[in-house]
C-alpha positions in Angstrom: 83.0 71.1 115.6 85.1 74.4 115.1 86.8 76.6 117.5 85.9 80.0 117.3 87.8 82.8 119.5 85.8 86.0 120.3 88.4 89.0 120.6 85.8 91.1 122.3 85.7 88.5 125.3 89.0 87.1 124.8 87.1 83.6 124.9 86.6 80.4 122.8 83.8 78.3 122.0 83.4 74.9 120.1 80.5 75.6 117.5 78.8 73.5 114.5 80.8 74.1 110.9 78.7 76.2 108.9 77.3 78.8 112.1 76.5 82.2 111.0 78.2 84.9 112.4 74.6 86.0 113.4 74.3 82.9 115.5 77.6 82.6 116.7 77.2 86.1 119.0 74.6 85.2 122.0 77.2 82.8 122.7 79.8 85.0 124.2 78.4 87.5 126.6 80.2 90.8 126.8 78.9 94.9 126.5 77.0 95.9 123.9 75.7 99.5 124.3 74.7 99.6 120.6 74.1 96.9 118.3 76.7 94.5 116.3 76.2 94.9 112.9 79.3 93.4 111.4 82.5 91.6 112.3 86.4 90.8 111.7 87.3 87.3 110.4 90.5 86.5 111.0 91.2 90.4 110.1 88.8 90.4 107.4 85.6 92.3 107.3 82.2 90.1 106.5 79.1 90.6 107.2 76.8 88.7 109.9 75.3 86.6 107.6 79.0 85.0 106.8 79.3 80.9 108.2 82.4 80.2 109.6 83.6 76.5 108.0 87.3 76.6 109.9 88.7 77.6 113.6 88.6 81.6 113.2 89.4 84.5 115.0 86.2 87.0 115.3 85.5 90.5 116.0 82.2 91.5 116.7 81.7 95.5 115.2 78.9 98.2 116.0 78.6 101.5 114.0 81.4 103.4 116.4 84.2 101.4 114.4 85.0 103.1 111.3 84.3 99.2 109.3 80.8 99.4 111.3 79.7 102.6 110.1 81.1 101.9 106.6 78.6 98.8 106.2 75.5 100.7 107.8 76.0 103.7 105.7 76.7 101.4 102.4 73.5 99.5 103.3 71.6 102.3 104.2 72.5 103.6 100.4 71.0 100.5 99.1 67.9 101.3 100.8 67.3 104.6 99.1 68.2 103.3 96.0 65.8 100.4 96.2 63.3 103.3 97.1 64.3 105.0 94.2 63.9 102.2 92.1 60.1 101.2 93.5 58.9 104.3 93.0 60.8 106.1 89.8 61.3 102.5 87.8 63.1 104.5 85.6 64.5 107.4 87.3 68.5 107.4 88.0 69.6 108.0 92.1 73.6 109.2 92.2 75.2 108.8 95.6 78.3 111.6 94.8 79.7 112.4 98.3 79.9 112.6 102.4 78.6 115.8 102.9 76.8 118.1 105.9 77.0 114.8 108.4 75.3 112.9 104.9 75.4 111.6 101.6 74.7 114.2 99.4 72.8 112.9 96.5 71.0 113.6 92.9 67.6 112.2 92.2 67.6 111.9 87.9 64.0 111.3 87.0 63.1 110.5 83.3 61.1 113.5 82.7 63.5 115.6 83.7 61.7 117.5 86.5 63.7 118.7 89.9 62.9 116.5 93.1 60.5 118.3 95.2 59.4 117.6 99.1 56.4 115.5 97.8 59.2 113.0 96.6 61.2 113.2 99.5 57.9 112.3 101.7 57.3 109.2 99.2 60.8 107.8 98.8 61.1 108.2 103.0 58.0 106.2 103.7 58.8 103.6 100.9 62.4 103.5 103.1 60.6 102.8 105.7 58.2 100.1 104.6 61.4 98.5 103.6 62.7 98.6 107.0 60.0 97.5 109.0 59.3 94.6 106.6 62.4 93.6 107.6 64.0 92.0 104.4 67.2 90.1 104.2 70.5 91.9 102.5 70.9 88.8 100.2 74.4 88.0 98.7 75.2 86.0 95.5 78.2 85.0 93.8 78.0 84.6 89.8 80.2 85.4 86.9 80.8 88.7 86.2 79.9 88.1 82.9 76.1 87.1 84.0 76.3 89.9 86.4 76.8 92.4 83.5 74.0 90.9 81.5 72.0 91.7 84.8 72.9 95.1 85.6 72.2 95.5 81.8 69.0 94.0 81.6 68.6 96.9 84.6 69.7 99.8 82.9 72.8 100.1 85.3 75.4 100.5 82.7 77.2 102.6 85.2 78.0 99.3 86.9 78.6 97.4 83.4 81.7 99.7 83.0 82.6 99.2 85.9 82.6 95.8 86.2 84.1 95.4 82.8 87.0 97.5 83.3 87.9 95.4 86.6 88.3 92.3 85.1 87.4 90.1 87.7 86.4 86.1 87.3 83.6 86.2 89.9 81.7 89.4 91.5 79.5 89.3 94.5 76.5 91.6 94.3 73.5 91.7 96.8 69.5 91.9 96.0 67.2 93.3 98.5 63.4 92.5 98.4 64.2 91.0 95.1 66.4 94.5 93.4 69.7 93.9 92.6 72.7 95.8 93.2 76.2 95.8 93.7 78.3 97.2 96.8 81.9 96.1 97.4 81.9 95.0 100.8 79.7 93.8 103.9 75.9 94.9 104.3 74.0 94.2 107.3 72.0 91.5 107.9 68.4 92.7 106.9 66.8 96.3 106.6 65.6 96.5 110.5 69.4 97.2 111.1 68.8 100.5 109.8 66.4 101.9 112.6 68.4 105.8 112.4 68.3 108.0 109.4 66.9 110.7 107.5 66.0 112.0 103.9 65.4 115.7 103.5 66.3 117.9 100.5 69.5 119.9 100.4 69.9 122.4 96.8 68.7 120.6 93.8 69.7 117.6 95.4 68.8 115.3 98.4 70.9 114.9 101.6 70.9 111.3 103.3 71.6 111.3 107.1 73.2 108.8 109.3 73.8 108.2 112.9 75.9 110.3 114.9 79.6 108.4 115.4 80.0 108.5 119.2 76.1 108.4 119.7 74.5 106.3 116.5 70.9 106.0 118.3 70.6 109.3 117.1 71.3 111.6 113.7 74.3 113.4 113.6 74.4 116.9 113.5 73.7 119.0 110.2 76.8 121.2 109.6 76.3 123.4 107.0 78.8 123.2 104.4 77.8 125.3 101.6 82.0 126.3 100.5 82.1 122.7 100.6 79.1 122.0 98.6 79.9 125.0 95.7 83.5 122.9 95.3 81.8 119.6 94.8 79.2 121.1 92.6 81.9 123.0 90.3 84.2 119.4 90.1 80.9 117.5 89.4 79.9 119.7 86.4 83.3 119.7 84.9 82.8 115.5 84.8 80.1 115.2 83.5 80.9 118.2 80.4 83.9 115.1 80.1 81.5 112.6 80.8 83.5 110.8 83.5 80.5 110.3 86.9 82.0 107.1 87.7 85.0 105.0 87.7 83.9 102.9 84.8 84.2 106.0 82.6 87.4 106.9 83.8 88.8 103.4 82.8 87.5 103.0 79.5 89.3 106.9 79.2 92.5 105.2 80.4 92.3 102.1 78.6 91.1 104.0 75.3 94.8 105.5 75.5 93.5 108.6 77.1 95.7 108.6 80.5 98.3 111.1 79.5 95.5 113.7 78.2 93.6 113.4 81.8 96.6 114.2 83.8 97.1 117.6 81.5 93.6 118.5 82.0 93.6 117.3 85.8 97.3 119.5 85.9 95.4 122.3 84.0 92.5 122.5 85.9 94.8 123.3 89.3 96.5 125.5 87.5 94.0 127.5 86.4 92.0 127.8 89.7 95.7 128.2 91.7 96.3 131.2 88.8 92.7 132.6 90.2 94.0 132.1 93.8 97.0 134.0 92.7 95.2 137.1 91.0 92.7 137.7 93.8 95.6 137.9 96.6 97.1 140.2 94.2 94.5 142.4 94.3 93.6 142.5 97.7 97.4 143.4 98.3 97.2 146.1 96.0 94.4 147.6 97.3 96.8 147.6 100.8 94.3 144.8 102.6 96.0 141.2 102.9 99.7 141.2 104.1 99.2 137.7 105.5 98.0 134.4 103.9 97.2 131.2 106.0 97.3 127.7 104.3 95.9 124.8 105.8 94.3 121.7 105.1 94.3 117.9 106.7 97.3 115.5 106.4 98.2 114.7 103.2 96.6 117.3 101.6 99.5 119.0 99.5 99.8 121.9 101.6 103.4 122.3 101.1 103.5 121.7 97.2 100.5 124.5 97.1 102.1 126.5 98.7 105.2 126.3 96.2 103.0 126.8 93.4 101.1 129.7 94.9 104.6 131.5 95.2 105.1 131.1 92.0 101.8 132.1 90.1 101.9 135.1 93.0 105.5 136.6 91.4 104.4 136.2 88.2 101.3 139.0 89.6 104.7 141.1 90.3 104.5 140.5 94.5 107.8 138.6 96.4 106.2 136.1 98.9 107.8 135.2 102.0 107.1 131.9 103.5 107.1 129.3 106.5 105.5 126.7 108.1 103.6 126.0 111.3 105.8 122.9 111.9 108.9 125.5 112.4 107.7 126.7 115.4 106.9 123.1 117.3 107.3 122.9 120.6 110.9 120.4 121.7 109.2 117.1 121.6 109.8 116.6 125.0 106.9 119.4 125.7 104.8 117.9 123.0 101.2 117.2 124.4 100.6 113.4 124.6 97.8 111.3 124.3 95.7 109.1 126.8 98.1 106.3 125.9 101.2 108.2 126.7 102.5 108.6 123.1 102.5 112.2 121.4 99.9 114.2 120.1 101.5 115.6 117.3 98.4 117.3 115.5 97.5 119.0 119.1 97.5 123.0 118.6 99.6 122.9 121.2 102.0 121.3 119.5 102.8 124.5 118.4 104.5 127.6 120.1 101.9 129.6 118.8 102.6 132.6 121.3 106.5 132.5 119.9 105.1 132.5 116.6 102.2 135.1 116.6 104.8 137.8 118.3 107.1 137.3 114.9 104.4 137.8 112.9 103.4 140.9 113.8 107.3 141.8 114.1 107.4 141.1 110.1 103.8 142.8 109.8 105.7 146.0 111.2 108.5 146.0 109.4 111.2 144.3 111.2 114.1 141.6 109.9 112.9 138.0 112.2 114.6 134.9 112.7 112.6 132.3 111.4 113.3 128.8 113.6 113.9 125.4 112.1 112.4 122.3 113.3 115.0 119.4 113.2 112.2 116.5 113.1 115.5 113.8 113.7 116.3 115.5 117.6 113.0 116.5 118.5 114.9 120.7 119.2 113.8 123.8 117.1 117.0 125.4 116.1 117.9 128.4 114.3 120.3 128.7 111.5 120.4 131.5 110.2 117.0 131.9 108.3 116.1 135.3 108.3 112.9 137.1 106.9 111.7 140.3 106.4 108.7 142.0 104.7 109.5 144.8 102.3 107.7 146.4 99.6 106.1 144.1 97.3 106.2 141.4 99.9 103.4 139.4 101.2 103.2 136.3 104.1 102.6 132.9 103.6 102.6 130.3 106.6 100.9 126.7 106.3 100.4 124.0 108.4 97.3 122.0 109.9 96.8 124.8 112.5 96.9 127.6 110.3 93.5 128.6 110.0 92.8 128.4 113.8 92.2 132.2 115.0 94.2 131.2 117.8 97.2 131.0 116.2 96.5 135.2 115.2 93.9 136.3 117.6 95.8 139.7 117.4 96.6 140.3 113.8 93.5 142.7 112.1 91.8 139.8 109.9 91.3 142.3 107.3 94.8 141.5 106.1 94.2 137.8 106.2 93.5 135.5 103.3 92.8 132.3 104.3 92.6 129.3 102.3 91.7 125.3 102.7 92.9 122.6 100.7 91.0 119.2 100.9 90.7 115.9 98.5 87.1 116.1 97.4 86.9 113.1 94.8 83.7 114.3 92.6 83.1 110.8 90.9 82.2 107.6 92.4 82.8 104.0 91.6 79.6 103.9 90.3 76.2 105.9 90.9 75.5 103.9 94.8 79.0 103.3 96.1 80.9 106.8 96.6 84.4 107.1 97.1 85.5 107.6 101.2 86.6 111.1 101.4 89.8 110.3 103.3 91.5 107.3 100.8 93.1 110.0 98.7 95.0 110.8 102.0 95.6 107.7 103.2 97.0 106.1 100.3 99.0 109.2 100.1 100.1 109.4 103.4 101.2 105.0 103.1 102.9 105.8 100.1 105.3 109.0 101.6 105.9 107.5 104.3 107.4 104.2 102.7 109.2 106.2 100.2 110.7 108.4 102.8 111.3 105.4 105.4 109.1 106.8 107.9 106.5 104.7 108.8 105.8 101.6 107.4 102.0 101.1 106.1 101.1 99.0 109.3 102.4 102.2 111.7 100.7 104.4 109.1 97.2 102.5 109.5 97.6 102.2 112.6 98.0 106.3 113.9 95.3 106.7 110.9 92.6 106.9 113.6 94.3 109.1 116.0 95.0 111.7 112.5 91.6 111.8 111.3 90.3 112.4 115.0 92.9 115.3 115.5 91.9 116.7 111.9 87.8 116.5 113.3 89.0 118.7 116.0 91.8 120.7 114.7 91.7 121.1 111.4 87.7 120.6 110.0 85.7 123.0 111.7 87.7 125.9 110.1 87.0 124.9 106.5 84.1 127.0 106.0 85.8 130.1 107.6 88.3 130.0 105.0 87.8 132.7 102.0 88.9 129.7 99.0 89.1 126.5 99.0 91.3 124.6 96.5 90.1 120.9 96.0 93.9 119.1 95.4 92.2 115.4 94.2 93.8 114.2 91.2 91.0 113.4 88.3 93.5 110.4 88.0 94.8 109.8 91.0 94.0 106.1 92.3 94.9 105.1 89.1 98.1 106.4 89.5 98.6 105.8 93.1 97.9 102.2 92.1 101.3 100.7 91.1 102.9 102.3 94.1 100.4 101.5 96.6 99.6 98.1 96.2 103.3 96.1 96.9 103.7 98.5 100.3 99.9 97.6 101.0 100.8 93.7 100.8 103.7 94.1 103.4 101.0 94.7 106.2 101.1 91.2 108.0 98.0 89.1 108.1 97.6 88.5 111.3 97.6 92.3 112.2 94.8 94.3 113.3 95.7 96.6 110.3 95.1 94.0 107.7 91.6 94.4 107.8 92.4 98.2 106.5 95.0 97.4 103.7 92.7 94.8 102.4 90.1 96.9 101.8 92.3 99.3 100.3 93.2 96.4 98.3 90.2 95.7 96.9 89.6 99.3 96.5 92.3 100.0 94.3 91.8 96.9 92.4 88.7 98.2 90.2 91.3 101.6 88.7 93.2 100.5 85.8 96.8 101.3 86.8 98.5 104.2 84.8 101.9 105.2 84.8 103.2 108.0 86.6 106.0 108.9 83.8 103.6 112.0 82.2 103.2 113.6 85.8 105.3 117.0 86.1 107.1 117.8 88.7 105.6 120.4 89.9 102.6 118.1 90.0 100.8 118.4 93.7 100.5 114.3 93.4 104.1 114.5 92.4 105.4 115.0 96.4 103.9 111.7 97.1 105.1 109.4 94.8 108.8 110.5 94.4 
């Protein structure tokens, strides 16, 4: 008999060696407003199907934890694709990116026609057959060599690369109702899990939609995204002209001795759309119209580097820019808002003075010389020491921050002399064509790797607050991205593969009997299937540059 302890009850119970996870949760009673779809074994995500065979730690998950909602959406991808696959044997389904509250996706069919509603309608009741037939996610664990000559024998060569460029011993793939396919962590149980979704079209494409985070018997919202979608779609089309969709590709580019030419063309291609940012500004300022421009963007972004770079492309246009940031005009930390838990909220707007702040810029909109503050981040005190500013002919304004963007922050400056721009990571390729890339990794493995290098935080404390950051940025920060008049896409065509070496020695630090672990081990694995390439070719003036250093 095994000892199992059940951190949602804080309980043990002696069970059989060999009990499925499945089996092992109508023994401990505690709330479940929505159903358990996954859990944490000793730290380590697996799905319910997994059999415990030693005394283990478990957490039981539903879809409002971040790993929950990972493994409905990844088996909810399966799904379609298995859709996809029942109905167009030969067609090709591309899961690109989280999109709109969805997955946006691209239906390839072998006669080259564009989806139309009539597929949608068959694909969604084939989904649903699936579901209500209720068949097992099954997972198997073969050679990866025999997994190749299966995905091959499939036509999936995007997963052949893939899996060839990894180099692992042994890969586990999954087959539902007999189909194939390979996802890189926990599915649920069987396709009756996935009770809430949608399939409608959206462009040329198809949008799937999942459960609402705080609410998942229902479908989130649809935002509308389309400044979202136009950057995606432009980053997309440059891939495949290079013919790098998926991970795979980018490997066998790397490993082909191609690194160093990706990072000039991934260096190039932010230069030449920061050049465009540069001209337009330019012209608007000429024309006497934008005095002011706002930079924001989530954590992690590059915001400040940007910002540096803008200034320079903006001179060489013949205009003198001016600069601060939001983080100058914080509030002394003792006056910081806090959170629920008592520690502070440091992406709250009200972090900010922003009434302090808005009076000086429309003192330097008028003309007059300001004192510009200086947050000293080791006593918690805005000081002033001496920086002064003022805007003369030729001059123009630029602040970032997280809150920039918020009208708040200049409710009474004319917006005709605003030029507003967001700056996200919006990775265009995938690992393969049905496992996109989470839209926040970029950041995080970012974010772990600054912090380390500066002594900040150490990865744990970074996981940790990485909840609390990407709620603040869903309130904060998000719903002003379509408002903004450009949007400058700051992923890095190479940029796990260069975040690699860095990454993975801090993300081993993170204890394993942490709640964290779970986290850095997926991250882990995650960074595992990018061949590593040196950061020695990067310039300087590289926005990935600021992270690494």
């Amino acid at each position: 008999m095994l000892t199992i302890y059940c951190k949602n009850t804080g309980s043990s119970r002696e069970v059989p060696e060999g009990t499925s996870l499945q089996d092992l949760l109508p023994l401990f009673d505690f709330e479940q407003p929505h159903t358990v779809i996954a859990a944490k074994v000793n730290n380590v995500l697996q799905g319910l199907r997994f059999r415990v065979y030693n005394n283990r730690d478990v957490e039981f998950l539903d879809y409002t934890s971040y790993s929950g909602r990972s493994v409905y959406c990844r088996s909810l991808c399966f799904l379609l694709s298995k859709a996809v696959k029942d109905l167009f044997p030969s067609a090709r389904i591309l899961m690109r990116r989280p999109i709109c509250k969805g997955y946006y996706c691209i239906l390839e069919k072998k006669d080259g026609s564009r989806v139309c509603e009539e597929d949608v309608r068959k694909i969604t009741a084939r989904m649903q057959e699936l579901v209500e037939a209720d068949h097992i996610f099954k997972r198997h664990d073969a050679r990866t060599e025999d997994v190749i000559e299966l995905f091959s024998q499939h036509g999936y060569e995007d997963k052949v690369k893939l899996l060839k460029t990894a180099g692992d011993v042994y890969t586990t793939y999954y087959t539902l109702d007999g189909t194939p396919d390979y996802y890189y962590d926990a599915l649920v149980p069987s396709s009756s899990y996935l009770k809430v979704w949608d399939l409608c079209m959206y462009h040329d494409g198809l949008l799937l939609r999942v459960p609402n985070r705080q609410k998942p018997d229902v479908l989130a919202p649809f935002e509308e995204q389309s400044k979202t979608f136009d950057v995606l779609i432009e980053n997309m089309r440059w891939n495949s002209i290079m013919g790098l969709d998926n991970v795979g590709d980018v490997n066998e580019k790397c490993l082909n001795g191609g690194a160093r030419d990706l990072i000039q063309v991934a260096e190039a291609l932010q230069e030449r759309k920061i050049v465009k940012i540069a001209e337009d500004i330019a012209n608007r300022h000429q024309k006497g119209k934008v005095k002011l421009v706002l930079i924001t963007g989530p954590t992690s972004s590059g915001k400040s580097t940007f910002c540096q770079r803008l200034s320079v492309q903006l001179k060489a246009c013949g205009i003198k820019p001016l600069s601060f940031s939001t983080d100058d005009y914080f509030v002394n930390r003792m006056d910081t808002p806090r959170l629920p838990d008592g520690s502070f909220d440091f992406d709250n707007f009200d972090t900010v003075d922003h009434d302090m702040l808005q009076r000086d810029v429309l003192r330097l909109l008028a003309g007059d010389e300001v004192d510009i503050p200086e947050y000293n981040f080791v006593t918690g005190l805005r000081e002033y020491n001496g920086k002064k500013i003022q805007l003369k002919k030729g001059n123009i304004l630029l602040i970032e921050g997280i809150h920039a963007l918020n009208p708040m922050l200049t409710d009474k400056i004319n917006d005709n002399c605003k030029y507003r721009i967001f700056i996200n990571t919006m990775t265009s390729y995938s690992l393969d064509d049905h496992n996109s890339i989470p839209t926040s990794d970029n950041r995080l493995l970012r974010r772990i790797v600054r912090d380390h290098n500066k002594g900040a935080f150490t990865a744990q404390q970074t996981i940790s607050n990485w909840p609390n950051v990407r709620r603040s940025e869903g309130k904060w920060i998000y719903p002003y991205q379509e408002k903004a008049d450009v949007l400058f896409n700051s992923a890095y065509l190479v940029e796990f593969a260069v975040l690699r070496p860095h990454a993975e020695m801090i993300l081993r630090t993170v204890p394993r009997n942490s709640k964290e672990y779970s986290e850095a081990l997926r991250l882990l694995n995650f960074l595992s299937y990018f061949t590593p390439v040196s950061d020695k070719d990067i310039p300087s003036t590289s926005l990935i540059k600021s992270f690494i250093i």
